[in-house]
N, C-alpha and C positions, 0 to 999 in steps of 0.2 A: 361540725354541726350541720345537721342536713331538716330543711323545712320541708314538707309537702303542701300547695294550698289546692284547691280544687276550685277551678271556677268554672262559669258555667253563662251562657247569653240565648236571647231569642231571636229570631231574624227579624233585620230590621232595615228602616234607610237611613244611612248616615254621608251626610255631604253627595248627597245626589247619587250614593250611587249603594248596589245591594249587596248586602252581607249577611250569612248564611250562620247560623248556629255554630257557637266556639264549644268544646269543654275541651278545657286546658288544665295541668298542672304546674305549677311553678315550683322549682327546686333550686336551692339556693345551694351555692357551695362558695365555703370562704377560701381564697387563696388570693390572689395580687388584686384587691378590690372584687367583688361577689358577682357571681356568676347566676343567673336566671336563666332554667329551662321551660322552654312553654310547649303543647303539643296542642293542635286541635287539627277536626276531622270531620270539616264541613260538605266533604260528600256532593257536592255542588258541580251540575252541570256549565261547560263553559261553552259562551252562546258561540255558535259557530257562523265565525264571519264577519262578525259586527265591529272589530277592533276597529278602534278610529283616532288612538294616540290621547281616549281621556278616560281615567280610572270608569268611568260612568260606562262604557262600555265594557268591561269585562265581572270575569265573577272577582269577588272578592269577601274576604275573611280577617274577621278582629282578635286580635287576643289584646286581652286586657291584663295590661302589665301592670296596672296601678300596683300592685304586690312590692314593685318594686321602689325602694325608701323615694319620696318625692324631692326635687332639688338632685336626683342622683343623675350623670353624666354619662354618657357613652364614652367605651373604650375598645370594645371589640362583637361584633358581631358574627355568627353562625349561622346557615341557614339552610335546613333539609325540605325537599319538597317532593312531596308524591303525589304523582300523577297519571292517569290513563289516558293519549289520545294519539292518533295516527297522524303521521307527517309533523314530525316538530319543529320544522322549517316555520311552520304558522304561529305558532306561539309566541309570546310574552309575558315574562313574568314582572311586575313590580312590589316592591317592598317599601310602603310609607313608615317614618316613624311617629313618635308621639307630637314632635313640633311641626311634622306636616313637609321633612324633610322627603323624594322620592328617589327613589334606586332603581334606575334600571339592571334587574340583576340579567335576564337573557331576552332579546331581543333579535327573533326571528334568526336562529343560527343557519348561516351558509347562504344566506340572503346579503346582500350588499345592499342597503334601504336606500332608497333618497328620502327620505322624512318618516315622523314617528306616524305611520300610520296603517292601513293593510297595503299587500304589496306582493309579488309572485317570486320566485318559491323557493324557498329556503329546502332544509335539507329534511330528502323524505322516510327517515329511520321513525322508530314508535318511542315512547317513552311508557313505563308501564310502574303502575304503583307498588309491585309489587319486589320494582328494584331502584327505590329511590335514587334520586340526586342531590349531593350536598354542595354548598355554596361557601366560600373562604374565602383570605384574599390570600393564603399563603398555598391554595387548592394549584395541582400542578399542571392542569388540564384550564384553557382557555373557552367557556362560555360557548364562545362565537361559534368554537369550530366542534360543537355538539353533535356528534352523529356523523361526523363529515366523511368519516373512512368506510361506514355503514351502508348495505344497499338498502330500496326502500324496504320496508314493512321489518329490517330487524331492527334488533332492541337496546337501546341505549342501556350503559352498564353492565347487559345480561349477557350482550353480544362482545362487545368489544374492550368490557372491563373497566373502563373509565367514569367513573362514577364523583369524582370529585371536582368540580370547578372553580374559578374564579372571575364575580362576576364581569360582562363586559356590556354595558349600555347601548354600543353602537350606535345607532340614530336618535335614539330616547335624549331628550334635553338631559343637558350637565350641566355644572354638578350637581349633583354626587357622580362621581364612575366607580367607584369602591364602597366596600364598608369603612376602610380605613375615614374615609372623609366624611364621615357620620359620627364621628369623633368628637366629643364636647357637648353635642346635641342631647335634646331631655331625652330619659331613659324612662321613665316610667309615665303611664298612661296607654293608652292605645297603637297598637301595632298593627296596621293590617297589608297584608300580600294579595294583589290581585294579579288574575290569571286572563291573557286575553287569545282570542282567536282572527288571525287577521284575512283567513281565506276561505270559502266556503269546501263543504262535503266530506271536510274531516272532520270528526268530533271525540269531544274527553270531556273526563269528569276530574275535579280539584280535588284530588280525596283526603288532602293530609298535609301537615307543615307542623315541622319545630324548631323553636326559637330560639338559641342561644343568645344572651344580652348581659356582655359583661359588664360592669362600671365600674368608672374611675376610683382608685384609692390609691391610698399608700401603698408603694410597694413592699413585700417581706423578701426575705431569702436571697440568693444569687441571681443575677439575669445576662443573659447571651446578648448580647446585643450585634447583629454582625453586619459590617458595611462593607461592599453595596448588601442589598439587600436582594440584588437580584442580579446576573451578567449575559447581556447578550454580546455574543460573541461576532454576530453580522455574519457576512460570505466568508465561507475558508474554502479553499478548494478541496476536492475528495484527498485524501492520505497529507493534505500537508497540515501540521501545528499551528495553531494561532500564538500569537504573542501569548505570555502568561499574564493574569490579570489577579492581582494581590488583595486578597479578603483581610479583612481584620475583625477578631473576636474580644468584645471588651465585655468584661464584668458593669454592668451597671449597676449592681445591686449594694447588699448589704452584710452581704456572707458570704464565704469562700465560693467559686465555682466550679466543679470538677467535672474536666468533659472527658467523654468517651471516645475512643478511636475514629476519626471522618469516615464515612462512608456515602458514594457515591451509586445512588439506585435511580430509577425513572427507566424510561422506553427505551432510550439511547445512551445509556450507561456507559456503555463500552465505547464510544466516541469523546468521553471526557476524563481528565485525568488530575490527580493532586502532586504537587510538588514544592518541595521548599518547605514542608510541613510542621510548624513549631504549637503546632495546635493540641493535635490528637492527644489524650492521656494528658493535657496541661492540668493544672490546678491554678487559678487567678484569683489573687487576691480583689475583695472591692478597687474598681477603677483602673485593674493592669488589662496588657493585652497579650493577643498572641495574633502572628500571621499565617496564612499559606497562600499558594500557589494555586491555580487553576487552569485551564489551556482545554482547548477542543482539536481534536484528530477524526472531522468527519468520516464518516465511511462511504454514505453513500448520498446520493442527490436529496434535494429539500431540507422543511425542516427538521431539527433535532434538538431534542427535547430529553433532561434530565436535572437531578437536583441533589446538592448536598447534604444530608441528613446530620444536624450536629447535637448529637443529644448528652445530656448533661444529666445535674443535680439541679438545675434551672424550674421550677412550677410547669413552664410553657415546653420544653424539652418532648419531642425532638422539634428544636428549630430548622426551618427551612430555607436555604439558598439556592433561588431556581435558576437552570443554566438553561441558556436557548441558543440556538445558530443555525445558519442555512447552511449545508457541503452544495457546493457547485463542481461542474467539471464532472469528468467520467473515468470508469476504466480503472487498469492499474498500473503500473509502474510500466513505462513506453509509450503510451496512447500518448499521440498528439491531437486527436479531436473531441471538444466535447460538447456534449448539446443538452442545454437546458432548456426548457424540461425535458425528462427523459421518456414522459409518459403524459398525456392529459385526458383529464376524466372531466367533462361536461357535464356529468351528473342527469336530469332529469328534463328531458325538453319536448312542448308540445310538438306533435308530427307538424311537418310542415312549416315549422318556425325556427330560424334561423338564431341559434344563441351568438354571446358575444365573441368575437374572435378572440385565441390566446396567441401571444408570443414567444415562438421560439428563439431561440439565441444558438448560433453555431459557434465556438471561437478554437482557434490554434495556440494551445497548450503545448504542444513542442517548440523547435525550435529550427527546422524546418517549414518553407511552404509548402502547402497541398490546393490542390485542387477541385472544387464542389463540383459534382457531374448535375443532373437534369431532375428536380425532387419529383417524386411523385407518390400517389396515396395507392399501396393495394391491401386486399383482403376485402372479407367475407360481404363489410359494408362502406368498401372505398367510396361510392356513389352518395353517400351521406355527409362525406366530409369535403371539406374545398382548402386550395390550398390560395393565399394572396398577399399581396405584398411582399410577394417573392426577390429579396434581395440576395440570393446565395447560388439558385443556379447558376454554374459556369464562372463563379468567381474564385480567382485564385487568393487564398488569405495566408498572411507574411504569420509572423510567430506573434503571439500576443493582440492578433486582430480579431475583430468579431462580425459577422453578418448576419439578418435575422428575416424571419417570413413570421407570416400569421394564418392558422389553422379555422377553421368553424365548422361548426356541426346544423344540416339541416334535417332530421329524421324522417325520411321517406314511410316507417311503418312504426307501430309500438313495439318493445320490446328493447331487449338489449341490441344496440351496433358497434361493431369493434371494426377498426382498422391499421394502416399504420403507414408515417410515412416514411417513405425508404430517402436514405441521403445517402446515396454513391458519392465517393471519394477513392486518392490515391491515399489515403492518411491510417493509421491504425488508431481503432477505438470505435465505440458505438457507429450503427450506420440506420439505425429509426427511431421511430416516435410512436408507442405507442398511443392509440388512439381510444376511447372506448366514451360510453354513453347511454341514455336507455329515452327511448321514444313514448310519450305518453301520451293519451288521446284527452281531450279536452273534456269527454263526458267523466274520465276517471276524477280530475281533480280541476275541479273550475276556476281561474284565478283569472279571469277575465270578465270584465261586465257585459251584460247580454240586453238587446232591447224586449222591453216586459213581454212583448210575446209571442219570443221567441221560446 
């Protein structure tokens, strides 16, 4: 059975703060407790700069859910949002529900805040409405790190494919950090998402949000249930196995279950692997189970990121189990040296100002000593970067020892600077650090307060 209602609002103030013209649809779909879609297309400029960590300062937008049965209950939440503005480093989005519960769904990505409030500078990719972002908690992509692989001015989704998240609140009071924990809370009545801007000279408009608002009911048919629900693997070093870590799939439902062969897709697919597999092709009766295997075989430095895809006869099918880990260590098969990181990107920094230093880490992965000779930065904008806390020149490290320096960027001119530091050794394996960064002039993007007149 499918409803369609058409609703429709005028702009108005609600709880101190401004809301732009709703027209929404609501569509009901019956399957584990009903499903409500909402759409509206408030078109609303977002004031730029003003963010100060209370709904009153940004734009925000109502859908009015009453449609949905009164007394009904959250069970799961969905959330698309389309938007146009430059440098999404600046943004926040929040999602109130009907009982006045708030979610920080993204909060200033690639920005580390000290508090919910404006703050310099997150990461400077575009966001464009015309390649939305969706919001989940089973989305495979993490919020925070929105646009983070992106240089400035290209396009989240359009660029780099990523278009699905899951939210992360970061500095925004909790809880809530999830939709999961929106769970029990009233469903019907008033929904509204506001949008804020926490630095000046970028600007965007709120053009669009749909709502997905599932509620509680009896469940019908078979259900996956699968614990954990998530496995991070932590540090593995490049080419070695992590222990295996055992999933279990249980029927919680009502009817048989019949899953489909596991498959193993995301970014780094190929770094992870199943084994011991009593799952794929199972059939479970109400309340049986099945197990398998999992293990990660990083390939290369950082994080990696991938996820189980377990699709079934299940409603919710395909179910998600997200796999994450860091590969540490370098090289391949021989190297005794590795240095993490193997590259650092400082991303966006005013000329003349010094960002935070990063940590490298040198350690002896053979099994032999070696010898660190004299570090030093060259290339094109070696003059930009500093090396300090230099604990490695001229030390000799035993097998399994580690010694570390710290890097910083201070950008002499705008522009991209790239350099690199060289680490001579008697050892085989990596011998720099890629260095790289981009210098930006304070009239471009202003994140600093200035006296009135100046």
């Amino acid at each position: 059975m499918r409803l369609n209602v058409l609703l429709s609002g005028m702009a108005m103030l609600v709880s101190g703060y401004l809301v732009f013209p709703a027209n929404a649809v609501a569509q009901v779909v019956v399957a584990q407790g009903e499903t409500f879609n909402f759409t509206s297309t408030p078109s609303a400029s977002i004031p730029d700069g003003e963010y100060d960590g209370s709904l009153a300062s940004m734009v925000c937008d109502i859908i009015d859910a009453s449609s949905i049965p009164a007394e009904s209950t959250i069970a799961d939440v969905e959330l698309e949002v389309a938007i146009d503005h430059t440098w999404i480093g600046d943004l926040v989005i929040k999602l109130q529900t009907p009982d006045e519960s708030i979610l920080g769904v993204l909060s200033r990505p690639g920005l580390e805040e000290f508090g919910d409030g404006g703050g310099c500078c997150g990461t400077g990719a575009t966001i464009s409405s015309a390649f939305p972002v969706s919001f989940f908690d089973t989305a495979p992509n993490d919020a925070e790190e929105m646009g983070i692989d992106l240089d400035n001015g290209e396009v989240v989704c359009a660029d780099d494919g990523l278009c699905d998240y899951f939210p992360n609140p970061d500095s925004i009071e909790q809880p809530p950090s999830s939709f999961a924990d929106l769970a029990g809370g009233d469903a019907s009545g008033d929904w509204v998402l506001c949008v804020g801007d926490s630095a000046f000279d970028d600007f965007g408009v709120f053009e669009s949000w749909t709502l997905d608002v599932t509620i509680e009911g009896e469940l019908e048919g078979p259900v996956a249930s699968i614990s954990p629900s998530s496995i991070d693997f932590g540090e593995e070093k490049i080419g070695t196995t992590s222990p295996p870590v055992t999933v279990t799939i249980e029927n919680t439902g009502v009817e048989q279950l019949v899953l489909d062969p596991l498959l193993i897709s995301g970014a780094n697919a190929m770094d992870f692997s199943l084994d011991n597999d009593a799952c794929s092709s199972a059939e479970l009766a109400p309340s049986e189970t099945c197990t398998f295997d999992v293990e990660m075989t990083p390939s290369q430095d950082g994080v990696r990121n991938a996820q189980v895809d377990v699709s079934s006869n299940a409603p919710s099918s395909p179910d998600l189990l997200l796999l994450e880990g860091v590969g540490v260590g370098a090289g391949g098969v021989g190297d005794e040296i590795s240095i993490t990181p193997g590259s650092i990107d400082f991303g966006g920094v005013e000329v003349g100002v010094t960002a935070p230093a990063e940590t490298v880490t040198i350690e002896n992965i053979g099994t032999e000593a070696f010898t660190i000779g004299s570090l030093a930065i060259s290339g094109d904008s070696a003059t930009d970067f500093a090396l300090s806390n230099d604990n490695c020149s001229g030390v000799t490290l035993a097998a399994d020892e580690t010694c570390t320096f710290n890097v910083d960027m201070t950008p002499s001119e705008a522009g991209s600077r790239t350099a690199q530091v060289d680490v001579p050794s008697d050892a085989t394996g990596p011998d720099t650090v890629t260095l790289q960064g981009t210098g930006t002039d304070i009239i471009f993007h202003d994140r600093f307060e200035a006296d009135d007149d100046v």
